[in-house]
N, C-alpha and C positions, 0 to 999 in steps of 0.2 A: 120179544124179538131176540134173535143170537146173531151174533156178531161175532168174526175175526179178525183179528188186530195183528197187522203188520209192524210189529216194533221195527224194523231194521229202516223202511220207509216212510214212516209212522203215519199208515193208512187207517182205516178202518172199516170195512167192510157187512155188507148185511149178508150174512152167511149163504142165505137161501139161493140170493144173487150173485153170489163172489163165482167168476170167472177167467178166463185166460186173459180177454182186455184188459184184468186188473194189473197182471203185472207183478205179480206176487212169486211166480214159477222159483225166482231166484233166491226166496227169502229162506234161509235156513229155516229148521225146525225148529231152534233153539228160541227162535226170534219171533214164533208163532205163536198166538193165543187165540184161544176162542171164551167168549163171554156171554152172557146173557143179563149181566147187572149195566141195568142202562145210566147207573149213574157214574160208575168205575168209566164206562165211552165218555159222558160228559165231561168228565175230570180230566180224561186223556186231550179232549180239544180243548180247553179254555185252559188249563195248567201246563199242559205239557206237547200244545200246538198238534196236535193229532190231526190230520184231517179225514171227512169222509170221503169214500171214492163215487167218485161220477160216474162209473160206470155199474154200481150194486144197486139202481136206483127201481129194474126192472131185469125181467130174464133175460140171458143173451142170449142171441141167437145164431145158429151159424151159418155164417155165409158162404155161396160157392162162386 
């Protein structure tokens, strides 16, 4: 699985599903990661309070 990792609001997202709902628009690039070592995400929530996003849980969709 790959994931991007919002350090600035220390999100975490599943790539395939990261979306506009996430909220991410604002996050500098500096501040962006993308990963695929699902143990470095692990490390990120239990050490260093990461969370994952509610919203990369399924594809968005868009509404009119």
């Amino acid at each position: 699985m790959y994931y991007f990792v919002d350090h600035k609001k220390k999100k975490i997202h599943q790539r395939q599903f990261a979306g506009d709902r996430c909220g991410f628009v604002e996050t500098p690039v500096e501040k962006r990661e993308f990963t695929d070592q699902v143990e470095y995400v692990q490390q990120l929530e239990i050490k260093n309070f990461y969370e994952m996003c509610k919203y990369c849980r399924q594809a968005q969709s868009i509404s009119s």
